[in-house]
FIVEX-534348 format. One record per residue (C-alpha): x negated, y negated, z. Coordinates in steps of 0.05 Angstrom, whole numbers, plus 5000, padded with zeros to 4 digits. Layout:
! FIVEX-534348
<X=X Y=Y Z=Z> .
...
***
This chain:
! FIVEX-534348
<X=4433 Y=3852 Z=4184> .
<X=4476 Y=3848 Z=4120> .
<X=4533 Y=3899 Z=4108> .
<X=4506 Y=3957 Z=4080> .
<X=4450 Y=3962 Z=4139> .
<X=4508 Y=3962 Z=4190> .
<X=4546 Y=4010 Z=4156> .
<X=4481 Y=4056 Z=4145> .
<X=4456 Y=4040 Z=4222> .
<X=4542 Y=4063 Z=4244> .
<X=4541 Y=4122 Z=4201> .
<X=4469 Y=4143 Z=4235> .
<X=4494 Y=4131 Z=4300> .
<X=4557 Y=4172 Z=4290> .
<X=4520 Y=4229 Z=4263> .
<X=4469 Y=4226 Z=4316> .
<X=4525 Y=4229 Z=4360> .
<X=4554 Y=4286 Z=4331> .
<X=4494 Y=4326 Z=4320> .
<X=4477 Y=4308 Z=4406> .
<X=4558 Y=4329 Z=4418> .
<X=4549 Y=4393 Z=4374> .
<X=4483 Y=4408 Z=4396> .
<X=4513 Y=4406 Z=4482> .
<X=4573 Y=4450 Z=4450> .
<X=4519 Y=4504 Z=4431> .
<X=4483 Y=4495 Z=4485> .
<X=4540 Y=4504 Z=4542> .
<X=4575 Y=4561 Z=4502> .
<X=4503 Y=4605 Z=4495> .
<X=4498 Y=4590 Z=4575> .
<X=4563 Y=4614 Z=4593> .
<X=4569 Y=4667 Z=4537> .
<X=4593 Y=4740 Z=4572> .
<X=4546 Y=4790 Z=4568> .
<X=4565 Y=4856 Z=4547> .
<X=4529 Y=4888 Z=4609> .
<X=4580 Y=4838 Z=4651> .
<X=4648 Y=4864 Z=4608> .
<X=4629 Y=4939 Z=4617> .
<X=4621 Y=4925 Z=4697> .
<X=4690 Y=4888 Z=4687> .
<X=4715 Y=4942 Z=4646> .
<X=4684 Y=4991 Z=4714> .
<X=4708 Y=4949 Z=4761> .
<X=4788 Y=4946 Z=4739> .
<X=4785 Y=5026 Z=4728> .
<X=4760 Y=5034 Z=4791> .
<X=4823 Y=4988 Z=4817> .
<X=4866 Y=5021 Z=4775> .
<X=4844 Y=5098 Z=4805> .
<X=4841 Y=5068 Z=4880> .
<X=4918 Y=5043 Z=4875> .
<X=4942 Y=5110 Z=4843> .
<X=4909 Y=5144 Z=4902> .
<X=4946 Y=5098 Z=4952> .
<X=5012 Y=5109 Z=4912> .
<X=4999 Y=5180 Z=4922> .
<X=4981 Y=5175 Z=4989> .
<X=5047 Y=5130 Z=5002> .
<X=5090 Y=5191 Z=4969> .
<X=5056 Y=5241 Z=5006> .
<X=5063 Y=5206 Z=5078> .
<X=5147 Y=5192 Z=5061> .
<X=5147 Y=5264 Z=5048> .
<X=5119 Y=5291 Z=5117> .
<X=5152 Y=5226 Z=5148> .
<X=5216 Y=5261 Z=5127> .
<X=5192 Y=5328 Z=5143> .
<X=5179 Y=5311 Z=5207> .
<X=5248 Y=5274 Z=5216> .
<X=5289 Y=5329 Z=5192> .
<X=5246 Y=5381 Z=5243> .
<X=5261 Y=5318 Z=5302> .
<X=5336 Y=5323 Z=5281> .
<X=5329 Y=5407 Z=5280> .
<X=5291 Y=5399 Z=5352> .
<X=5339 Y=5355 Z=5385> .
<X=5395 Y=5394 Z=5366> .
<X=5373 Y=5461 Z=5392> .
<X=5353 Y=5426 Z=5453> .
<X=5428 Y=5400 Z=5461> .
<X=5445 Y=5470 Z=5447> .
<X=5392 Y=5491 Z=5506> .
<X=5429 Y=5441 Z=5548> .
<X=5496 Y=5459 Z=5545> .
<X=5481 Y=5525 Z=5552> .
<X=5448 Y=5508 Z=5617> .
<X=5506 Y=5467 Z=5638> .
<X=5548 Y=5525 Z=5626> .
<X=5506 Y=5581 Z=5661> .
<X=5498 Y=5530 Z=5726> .
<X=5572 Y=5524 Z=5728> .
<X=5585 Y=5602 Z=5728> .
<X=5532 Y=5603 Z=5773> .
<X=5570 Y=5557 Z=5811> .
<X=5626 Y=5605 Z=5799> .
<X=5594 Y=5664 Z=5820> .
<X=5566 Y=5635 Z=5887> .
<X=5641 Y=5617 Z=5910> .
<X=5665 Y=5683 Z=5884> .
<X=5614 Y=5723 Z=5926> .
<X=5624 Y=5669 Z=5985> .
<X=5698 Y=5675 Z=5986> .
<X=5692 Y=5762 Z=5981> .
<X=5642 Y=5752 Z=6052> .
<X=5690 Y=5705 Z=6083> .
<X=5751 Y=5756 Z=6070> .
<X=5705 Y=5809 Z=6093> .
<X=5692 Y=5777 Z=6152> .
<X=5616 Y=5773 Z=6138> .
***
């Protein structure tokens, strides 16, 4: 095999190997290409996401909002109650009053 002939037999063998490499290139990127039918159920899919975590944001504001509802009316509740409670302190001790009043009148009158 002189020179030429192993230059020609290289050059053939590169391009054969670059023809093989560009042909496998084709091949893998026509296999794996996206299909528009798989980008519009992407395109679904992430609008969907995106309307499912507005709803929880809005579902997060509205619960804080009867969360705080329901702690000012707790505050408002335990407060009248306190009121209720003192109140009943102070009517037990003038019924306390009363009963040593009306005991101490019968003991003077000799009852």
């Amino acid at each position: 095999m002189n020179r030429t002939e192993f230059i020609v037999a290289t050059a053939l063998i590169l391009f054969v190997a670059f023809a093989l490499g560009w042909f496998a290139n084709w091949l893998v990127h026509r296999m794996t290409r996206v299909q528009q039918s798989d980008l519009n159920e992407l395109d679904n899919l992430a609008r969907g996401l995106h309307e499912a975590e507005e709803q929880r944001d809005q579902a997060i504001a509205y619960v804080q909002e009867r969360e705080a509802e329901i702690a000012n009316q707790l505050r408002a509740t335990e407060a009248e109650l306190q009121a209720t409670m003192d109140t009943v302190r102070q009517l037990r001790s003038e019924n306390e009053e009363m009963r040593d009043y009306i005991e101490q009148i019968q003991a003077r009158s000799g009852g």
